[in-house]
C-alpha positions, 0 to 999 in steps of 0.5 A, spaced: 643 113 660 648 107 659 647 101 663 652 100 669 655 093 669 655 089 676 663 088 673 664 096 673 660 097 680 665 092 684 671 095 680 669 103 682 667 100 690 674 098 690 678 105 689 673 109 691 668 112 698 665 117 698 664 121 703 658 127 702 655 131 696 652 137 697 646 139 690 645 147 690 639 147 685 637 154 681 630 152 680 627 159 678 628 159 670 621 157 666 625 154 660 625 146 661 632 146 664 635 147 670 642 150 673 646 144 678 652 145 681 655 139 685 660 138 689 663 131 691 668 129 696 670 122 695 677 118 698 679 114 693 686 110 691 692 115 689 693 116 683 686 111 680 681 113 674 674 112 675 667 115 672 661 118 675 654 117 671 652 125 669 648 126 663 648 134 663 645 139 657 651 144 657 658 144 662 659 151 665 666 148 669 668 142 672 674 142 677 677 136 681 681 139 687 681 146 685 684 144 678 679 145 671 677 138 668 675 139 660 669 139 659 670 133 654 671 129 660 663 129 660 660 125 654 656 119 654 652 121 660 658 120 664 665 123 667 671 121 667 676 123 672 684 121 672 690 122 677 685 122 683 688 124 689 687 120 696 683 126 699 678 129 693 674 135 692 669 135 686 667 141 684 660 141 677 657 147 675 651 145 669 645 146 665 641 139 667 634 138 664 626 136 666 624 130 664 617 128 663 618 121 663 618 120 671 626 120 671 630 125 673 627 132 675 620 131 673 617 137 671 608 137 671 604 143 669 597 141 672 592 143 668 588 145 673 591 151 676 597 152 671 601 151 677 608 147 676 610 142 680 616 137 681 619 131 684 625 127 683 627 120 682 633 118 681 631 110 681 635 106 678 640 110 674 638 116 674 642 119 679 646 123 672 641 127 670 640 132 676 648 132 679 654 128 677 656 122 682 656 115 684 649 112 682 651 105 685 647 102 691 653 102 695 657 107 694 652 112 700 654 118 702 652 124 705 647 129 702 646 137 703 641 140 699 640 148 698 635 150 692 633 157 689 626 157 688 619 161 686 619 164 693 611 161 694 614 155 693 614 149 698 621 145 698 622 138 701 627 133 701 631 127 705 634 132 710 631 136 715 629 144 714 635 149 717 632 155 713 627 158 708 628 165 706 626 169 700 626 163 696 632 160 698 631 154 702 637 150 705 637 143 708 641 140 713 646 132 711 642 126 711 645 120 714 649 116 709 644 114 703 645 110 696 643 115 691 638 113 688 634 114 695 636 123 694 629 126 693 626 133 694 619 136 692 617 144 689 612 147 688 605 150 690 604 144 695 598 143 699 602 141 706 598 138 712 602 137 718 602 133 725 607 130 729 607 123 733 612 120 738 616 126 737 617 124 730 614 131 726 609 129 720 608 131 713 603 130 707 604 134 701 599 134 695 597 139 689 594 145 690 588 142 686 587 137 691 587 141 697 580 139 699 581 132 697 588 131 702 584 136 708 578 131 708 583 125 708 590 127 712 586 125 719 586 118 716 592 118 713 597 121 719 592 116 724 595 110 719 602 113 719 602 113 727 600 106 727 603 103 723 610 107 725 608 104 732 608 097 731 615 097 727 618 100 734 615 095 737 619 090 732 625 093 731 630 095 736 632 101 732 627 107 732 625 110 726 632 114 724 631 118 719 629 124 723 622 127 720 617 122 716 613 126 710 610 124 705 608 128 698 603 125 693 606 127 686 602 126 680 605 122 674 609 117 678 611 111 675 612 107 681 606 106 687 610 110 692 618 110 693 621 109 699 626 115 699 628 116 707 624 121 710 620 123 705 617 117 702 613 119 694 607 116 693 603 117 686 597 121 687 592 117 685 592 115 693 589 122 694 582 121 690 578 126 688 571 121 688 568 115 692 573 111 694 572 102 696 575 099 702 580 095 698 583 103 695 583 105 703 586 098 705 591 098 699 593 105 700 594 103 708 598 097 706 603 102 701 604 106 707 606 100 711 610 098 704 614 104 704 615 104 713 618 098 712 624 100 706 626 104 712 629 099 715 629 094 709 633 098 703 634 105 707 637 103 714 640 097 711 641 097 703 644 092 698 650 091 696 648 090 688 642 090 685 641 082 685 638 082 692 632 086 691 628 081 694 633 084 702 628 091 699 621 088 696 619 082 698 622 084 706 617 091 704 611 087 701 611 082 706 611 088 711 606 092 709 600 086 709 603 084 716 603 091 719 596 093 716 593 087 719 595 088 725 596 096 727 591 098 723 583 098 721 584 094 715 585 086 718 584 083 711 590 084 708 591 077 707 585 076 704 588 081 699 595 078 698 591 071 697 587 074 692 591 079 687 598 080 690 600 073 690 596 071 683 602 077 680 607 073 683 605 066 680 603 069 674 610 073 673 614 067 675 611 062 670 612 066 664 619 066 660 622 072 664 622 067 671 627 069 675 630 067 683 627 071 688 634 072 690 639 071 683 646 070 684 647 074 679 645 081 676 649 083 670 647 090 669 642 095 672 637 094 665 636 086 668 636 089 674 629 093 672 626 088 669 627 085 676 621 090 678 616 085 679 611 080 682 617 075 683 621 079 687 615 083 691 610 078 692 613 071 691 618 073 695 613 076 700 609 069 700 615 066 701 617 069 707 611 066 710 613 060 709 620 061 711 616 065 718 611 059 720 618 054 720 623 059 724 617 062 729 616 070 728 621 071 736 627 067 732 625 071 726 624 078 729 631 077 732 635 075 726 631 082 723 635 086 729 641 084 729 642 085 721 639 091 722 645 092 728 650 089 724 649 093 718 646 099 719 647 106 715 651 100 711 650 095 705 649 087 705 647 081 701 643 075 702 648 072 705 648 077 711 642 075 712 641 068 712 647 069 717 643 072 722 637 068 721 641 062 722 643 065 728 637 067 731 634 060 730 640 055 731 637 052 723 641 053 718 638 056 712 642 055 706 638 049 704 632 053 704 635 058 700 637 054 695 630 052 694 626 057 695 631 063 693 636 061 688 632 056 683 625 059 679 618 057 678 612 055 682 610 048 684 603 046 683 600 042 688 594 037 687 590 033 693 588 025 692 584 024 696 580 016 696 574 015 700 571 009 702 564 009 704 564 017 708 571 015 710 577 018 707 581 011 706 587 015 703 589 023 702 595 024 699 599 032 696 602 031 690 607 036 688 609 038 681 614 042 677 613 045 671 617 042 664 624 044 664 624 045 671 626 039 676 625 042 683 620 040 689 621 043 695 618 043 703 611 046 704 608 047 711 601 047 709 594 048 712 588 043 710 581 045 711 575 040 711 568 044 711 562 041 711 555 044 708 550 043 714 544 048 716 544 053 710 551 055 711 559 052 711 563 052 716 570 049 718 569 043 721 577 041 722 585 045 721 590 039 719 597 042 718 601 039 715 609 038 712 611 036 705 617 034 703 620 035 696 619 027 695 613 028 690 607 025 694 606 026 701 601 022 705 597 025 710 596 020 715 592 025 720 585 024 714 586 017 714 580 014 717 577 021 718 569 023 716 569 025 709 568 033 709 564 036 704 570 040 701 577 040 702 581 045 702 588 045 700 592 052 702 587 053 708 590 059 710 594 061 704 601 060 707 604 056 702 606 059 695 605 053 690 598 052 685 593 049 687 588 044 685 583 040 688 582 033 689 574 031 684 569 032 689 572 038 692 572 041 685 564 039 684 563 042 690 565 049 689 559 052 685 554 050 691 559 051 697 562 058 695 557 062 696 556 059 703 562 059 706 564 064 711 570 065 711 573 071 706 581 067 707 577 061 705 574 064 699 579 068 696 583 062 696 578 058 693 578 064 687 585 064 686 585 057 685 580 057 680 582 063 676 589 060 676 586 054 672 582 058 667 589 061 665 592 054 665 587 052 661 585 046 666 578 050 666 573 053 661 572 060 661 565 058 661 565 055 667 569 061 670 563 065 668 558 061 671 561 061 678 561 068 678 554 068 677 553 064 681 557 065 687 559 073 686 552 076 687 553 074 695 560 076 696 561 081 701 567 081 701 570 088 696 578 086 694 574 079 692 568 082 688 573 087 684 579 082 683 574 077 680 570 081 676 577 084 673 580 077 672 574 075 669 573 080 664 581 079 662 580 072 661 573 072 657 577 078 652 583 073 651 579 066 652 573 066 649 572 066 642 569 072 638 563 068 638 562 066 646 565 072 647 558 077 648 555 071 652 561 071 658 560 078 657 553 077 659 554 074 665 559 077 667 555 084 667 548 079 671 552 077 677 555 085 678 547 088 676 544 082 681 550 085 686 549 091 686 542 091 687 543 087 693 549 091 696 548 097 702 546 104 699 553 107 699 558 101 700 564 099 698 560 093 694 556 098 690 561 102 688 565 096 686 559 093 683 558 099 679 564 099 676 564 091 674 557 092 671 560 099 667 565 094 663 561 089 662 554 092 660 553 094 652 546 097 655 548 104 653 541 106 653 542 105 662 549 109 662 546 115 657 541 114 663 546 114 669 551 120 666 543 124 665 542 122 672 536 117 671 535 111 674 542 111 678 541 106 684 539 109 691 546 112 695 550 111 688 554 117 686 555 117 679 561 123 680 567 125 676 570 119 675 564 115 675 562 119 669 568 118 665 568 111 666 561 110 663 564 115 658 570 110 656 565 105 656 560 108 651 567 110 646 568 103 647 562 101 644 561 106 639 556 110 642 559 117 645 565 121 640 570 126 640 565 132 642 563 127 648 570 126 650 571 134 650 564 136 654 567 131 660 574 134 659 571 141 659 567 140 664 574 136 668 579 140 666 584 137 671 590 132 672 584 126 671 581 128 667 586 130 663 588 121 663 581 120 663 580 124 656 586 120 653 584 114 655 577 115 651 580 118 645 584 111 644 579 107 646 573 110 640 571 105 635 573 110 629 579 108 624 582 117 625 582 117 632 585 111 632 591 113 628 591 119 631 593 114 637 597 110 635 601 115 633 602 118 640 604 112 642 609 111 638 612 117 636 610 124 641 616 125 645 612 131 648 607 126 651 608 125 659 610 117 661 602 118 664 599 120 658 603 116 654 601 109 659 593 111 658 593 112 651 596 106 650 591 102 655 585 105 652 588 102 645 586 095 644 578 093 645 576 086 644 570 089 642 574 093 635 578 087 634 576 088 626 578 095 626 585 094 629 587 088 625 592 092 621 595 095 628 597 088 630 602 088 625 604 095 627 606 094 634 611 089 631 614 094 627 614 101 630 614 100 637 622 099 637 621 106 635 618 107 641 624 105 646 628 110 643 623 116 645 622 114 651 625 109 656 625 105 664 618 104 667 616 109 662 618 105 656 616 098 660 609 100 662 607 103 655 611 097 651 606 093 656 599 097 655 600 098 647 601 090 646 595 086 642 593 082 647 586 082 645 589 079 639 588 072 639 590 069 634 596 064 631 599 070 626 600 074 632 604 069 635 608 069 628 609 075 629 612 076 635 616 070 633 620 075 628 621 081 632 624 076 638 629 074 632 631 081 631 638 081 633 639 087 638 632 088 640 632 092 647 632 088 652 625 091 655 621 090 649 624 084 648 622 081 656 614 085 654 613 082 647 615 074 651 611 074 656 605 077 652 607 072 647 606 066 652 600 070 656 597 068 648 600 060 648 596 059 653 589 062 651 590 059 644 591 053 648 585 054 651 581 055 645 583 048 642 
């Protein structure tokens, strides 16, 4: 699919408004195409051109107001259409294809069942692949949906059902949506159905995991309810999009998409084995997530692609604040502070930095690429800071009157800001400047000088990144904590303003006992990089594991971790901590962010030689926690998996998978097995027949990854080949299993044996992109990337594919960034 420039966007938004589609699907054929036949009425200006994407098999008819357009007029997967009337009816008759990529019409066979399911995504720019028609984000239309399917089959798209007969399923118009929002499921699906506020409900899974979706609907729909409950107590407009179902498709590239009425979510959040907390928080939040692209993308949409962040950062800020207060799930903060915000700073940091909201965004390609933790999570980040100066009431107020100005419309930042400024009697424009149109994260440091046990003097420094020359405004919190009676309670909450000069005292401290630590970003509300003042970092080892407070603590993780990865901090020290603080925490987003985060740092960061030592300790603290964890709790769970990816013990994972010695209350279920049995591939003491025996034993739609995973994961140079060669060159392998095979590839274990593969990355992933493409092609550039690899040679090689003139632009943004990621850790060796 050829990019549409924002050149050719504006052009077509200015001859042309569309009215309404109606998509007649014939989904019967057991070939891997299906029959589309669309018809498109359109207004347009008389006598004008234009295009519509459309990337077909085979052409049956193509008609424009009763006359036949030649089927030459489709070619490179768009449709050109001359002498435009001011009224228009476009009538398309074609062959489409399934795609296996997660784009278009995915096409999946469960290996469970046989059974065959599909879903659409249209997303960016794939609107082409499934009907002709006007695939920008402000061109809405009206949709009407009739599809002829296997008759025990279940249909279900954005509109709302009028009739099911014999296999032919026909649906009512949607309101006014962008194209890349149209969806529709078929297949066997497993539905579960309830209704609240008058709004009917749905959950829809494979039929595979039927006992899965029964066992967790009640969870599912009471989240829903609370969640759609708190946003009409925010919004002014109600849901408006008539039903509110939701379907759990396998192989989906995003975690879900908020398409209106019938949000898709990966089916990964429907597990078949033992859950933690933070899985259950996490799918809470998602749900959140898509509820608010109800309002924030559906209701009201941007107008072009640059204002994303009006979508992604408005969701993600969204999903955190209403799971914490609607739901069971109060901690959601404490997991922005830890893994949500830490994928906004990384993201921000490297050659890829964007604004939150840029002022230009040329083409849908740069517009892809901006899927990322930038215009997600910092710009979420963000927001907090924007809300704690405006006040949530003058917030909530500018929210409404956009959504009233704007609704079944488009709008752009300005809009916005408009309202906002509005509402609040503040102008914004200097505010967006800074925190919206510039890149880059500040970093943040306390001085503090103390004169006998008094602070004489307590200062925030703010700094910039080299190159980048802004300092912005930061409403802060400012935590003294002091150490009495075994435990670490906050003794004081300073809050403070800091202006963009460079260095802000806080005359609040002045003359102030000294605090045993002293907390800067008490409260996560800013978005910046911290770092303590001497003392307070001297004290962490010996404070952290006494201190009550799980937003305190994440936030005193993050700031380490973030000084590993800028080299400020030794690895060793890293791993010293998580031995000593770990073992204690109670808190499981924490346990399993910092044993994840650590392990990813001691594979890159530590030397080949220092390397097994940090292994060591990193499996210790997760083996001294799992044994002082609640039989059955999420801890355990979570334990387990840390001691599983770090142990070389493959004498006690033989023992789990055989039954022997497993911790009281730890079930050692289907996908446990196959993470001890990808541990054992790792290590060289399982092999293909093992990998089998599981998958024969498994023979599901996980199991099927999982085997993936551990065939590439074996030290042994044929599997090795054979996977690489998957990566590289097998069309027929799903976007999923491409993924998986690619991220079981590179161990920092088999750093010998892959030696020749670092070269070869360089050279054949080209030949990659051209078979596969979007998120798909992004996320397996992404997985096969030779992190594990740390050495100058790789960064050499790096270099002379950059320098390729017309390299794609996707692999161009992965092999930079993953280019700096190994500056940083060559740095950090010295």
């Amino acid at each position: 699919m050829p990019t549409l420039t924002r050149a050719e966007a504006a052009e077509r938004a200015s001859l042309i408004d569309v009215d309404n589609y109606h998509v007649d699907l014939d989904l019967t054929g057991d070939s891997d195409t299906f029959r589309s036949r669309t018809v498109v009425r359109f207004r347009a200006r008389p006598g004008a051109a234009t295009f519509l994407e459309f990337e077909p098999v085979e052409v049956g008819s193509i008609t424009l107001n009763g006359q036949p357009v030649p089927p030459s007029a489709a070619g490179g997967a768009r449709l050109a259409l001359t002498g435009l009337a001011a009224e228009n009816e476009l009538v398309v008759d074609a062959v489409m294809r399934y795609s296996n990529n997660g784009e278009g019409l995915h096409r999946y066979t469960d290996p469970a069942d046989g059974s065959v399911y599909l879903y659409q995504h249209l997303f960016i720019n794939n609107g082409g692949r499934v009907l002709p028609c006007f695939d920008q984000p402000d061109l809405k239309a009206s949709f009407r949906v009739s599809v002829t399917a296997p008759a025990d089959w279940t249909v279900a798209t954005n509109g709302r059902l009028v009739s099911a007969d014999g296999g032919r399923w026909e649906f009512a118009p949607t309101e006014r949506i962008s194209t890349y929002l149209a969806t529709l499921i078929a297949g066997p699906w497993h539905v579960r159905t309830a209704e609240h506020d008058g709004i009917p409900l749905a959950l829809y899974a494979r039929a595979a995991l039927a006992e899965q979706l029964d066992a967790q609907a009640a969870e599912i729909f009471e989240v829903t309810a609370q969640c759609l409950d708190r946003f009409h107590e925010m919004f002014e407009i109600r849901f408006p999009f008539g039903h509110y179902q939701q379907a759990f498709a396998p192989e989906f590239n995003f975690g879900a998409m908020e398409y209106p009425g019938l949000v898709v979510f990966r089916d990964e959040y429907i597990p078949r084995s033992a859950m933690t907390e933070t899985e259950r928080e996490q799918r809470a939040s998602v749900i959140a997530h898509e509820m608010a692209h109800q309002w924030f993308g559906d209701l009201v949409t941007m107008a072009w692609w640059d204002d994303l962040w009006l979508n992604e950062s408005f969701a993600e800020y969204l999903g955190s604040r209403v799971a914490a207060e609607a739901t069971r799930f109060t901690g959601t903060w404490t997991t922005f502070a830890m893994h949500r915000k830490a994928w906004g700073l990384r993201a921000d940091q490297r050659p890829s930095t964007h604004p939150v909201a840029p002022s230009e965004v040329g083409d849908t390609d740069e517009a892809l690429l901006n899927f990322d933790g930038i215009s997600y999570a910092k710009g979420a980040a963000v927001l907090k800071q924007l809300i704690a100066w405006l006040g949530d009431e003058a917030f909530l107020a500018g929210l409404n009157a956009h959504f009233e100005a704007h609704a079944f419309g488009n709008a752009t930042l300005a809009d916005l800001l408009g309202a906002l400024s509005k509402a609040s009697g503040r102008d914004l424009s200097g505010w967006a400047e800074v925190w919206l149109r510039r890149a880059q994260v500040n970093t943040l440091r306390l001085e503090a000088r103390v004169d006998g046990d008094t602070y004489r003097e307590v200062a925030v420094v703010q700094s910039a990144p080299d190159g980048f020359a802004t300092l912005r405004p930061h409403r802060i919190g400012i935590g003294l904590y002091d150490h009495a009676d075994g435990a670490v309670v906050r003794r004081e909450l300073i809050e403070a303003e800091l202006d963009a000069t460079g260095r802000t005292v806080l005359p609040a401290l002045a003359g102030v006992r000294a605090a045993d630590l002293l907390l800067l970003n008490d409260g996560d509300l800013a978005y910046a990089k911290i770092r303590f003042d001497e003392e307070s970092a001297a004290a962490v080892p010996r404070l952290l594991p006494l201190l009550d407070d799980s937003l305190a603590r994440a936030v005193i993780w993050a700031a380490t971790l973030d000084a590993v990865v800028d080299g400020e901090r030794p690895v060793a020290e890293l791993v010293t901590l998580v031995l000593a603080a770990l073992p204690v925490e109670t808190e499981t987003v924490i346990v399993e962010d910092v044993l994840r985060a650590a392990r990813g740092l001691v594979d890159r960061y530590a030397t080949a030689q220092t390397r097994p030592a940090a292994c060591e300790l990193l499996a210790q603290a997760a083996d001294r926690l799992l044994a002082a964890s609640p039989a059955g709790s999420s801890r355990q769970l979570a334990a387990a998996r840390g001691l599983i990816g770090a142990t070389v013990d493959t004498a006690r994972l033989h023992g789990w998978l055989a039954g022997d010695a497993v911790p009281d209350g730890l079930a050692v279920d289907a996908d446990l097995r196959w993470l001890i049995r990808y541990r054992l591939s790792v290590l060289g003491a399982a092999g293909p027949d093992a990998i089998e025996a599981e998958l024969a034993a498994d023979r599901s739609a996980t199991g099927e990854q999982w085997a993936a995973r551990c065939r590439a994961a074996l030290s042994d140079p044929a599997a090795k080949e054979a996977a690489w060669s998957a990566i590289i060159g097998d069309a027929s392998l799903s976007n999923r299993l491409a993924e998986l095979t690619a991220a079981g590839f590179w161990q920092a274990e088999q750093r010998e044996l892959l030696e020749p593969y670092v070269q070869r990355y360089f050279a054949d992933m080209p030949e990659m992109m051209r078979i596969r493409s979007g998120m798909s092609a992004e996320k397996t550039a992404a997985a096969a990337y030779p992190a594990v690899m740390v050495a100058p040679r790789t960064r050499e090689l790096a270099a002379g594919l950059l320098d390729r003139p017309g390299l794609n632009p996707i692999l161009r943004r992965v092999v930079q960034d993953h280019d700096d990621d190994m500056r940083r850790a060559l740095q950090s060796r010295g």
